[in-house]
N, C-alpha and C positions, 0 to 999 in steps of 0.2 A: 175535408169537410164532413162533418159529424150528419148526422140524421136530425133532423126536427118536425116532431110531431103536429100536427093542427092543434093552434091554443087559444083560449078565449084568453080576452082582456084581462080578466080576475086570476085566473092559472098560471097566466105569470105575473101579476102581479107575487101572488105569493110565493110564485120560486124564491122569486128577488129578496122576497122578505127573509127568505132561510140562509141567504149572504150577507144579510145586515140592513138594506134599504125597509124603508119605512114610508106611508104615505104618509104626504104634508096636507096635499089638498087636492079633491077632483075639483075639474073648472068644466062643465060641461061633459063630451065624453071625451074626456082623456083625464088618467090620475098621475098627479105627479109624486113622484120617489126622490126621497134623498137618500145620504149615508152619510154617516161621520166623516169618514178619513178620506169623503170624493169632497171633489169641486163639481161634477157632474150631477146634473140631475136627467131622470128619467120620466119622460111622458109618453105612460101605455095608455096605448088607445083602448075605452070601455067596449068593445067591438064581440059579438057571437065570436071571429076568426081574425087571429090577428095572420097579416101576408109574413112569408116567410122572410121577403126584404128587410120590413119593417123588424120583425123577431130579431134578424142576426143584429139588424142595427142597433139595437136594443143590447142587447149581446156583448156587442163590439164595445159601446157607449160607457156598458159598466164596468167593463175591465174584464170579465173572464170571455172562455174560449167556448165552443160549443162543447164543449165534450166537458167540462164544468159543469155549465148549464146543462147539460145532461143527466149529469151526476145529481144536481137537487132535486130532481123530480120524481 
């Protein structure tokens, strides 16, 4: 289990962007991410702190590992 830092909503958003997801559309507060080559999409919550649960879920969702996502930030 890697380390994870406290993130707001936008913070990773833009991790994700730097693995290829892109936002399609905020619907209230949560924005959603696609990617080309996923079927999966991604709704980060627009939040001051996202919970670490929520993070790895996030994490888990898009396909890399913490230590990945570690690596883009």
């Amino acid at each position: 289990m890697g380390f994870l830092p406290r993130l707001s909503g936008r913070e990773v958003v833009k991790i994700f962007a730097q693995d290829g997801w892109r936002v399609i559309r905020q619907r209230g507060s949560h924005i959603i991410l696609v990617k080309e080559d996923s079927f999966s999409t991604l709704s980060v919550p627009d939040h001051k702190e996202i919970a670490k649960g929520t993070l790895r879920s996030l994490i888990r969702t898009s396909g890399l590992t913490v230590e990945e996502f570690s690596n883009l930030m």
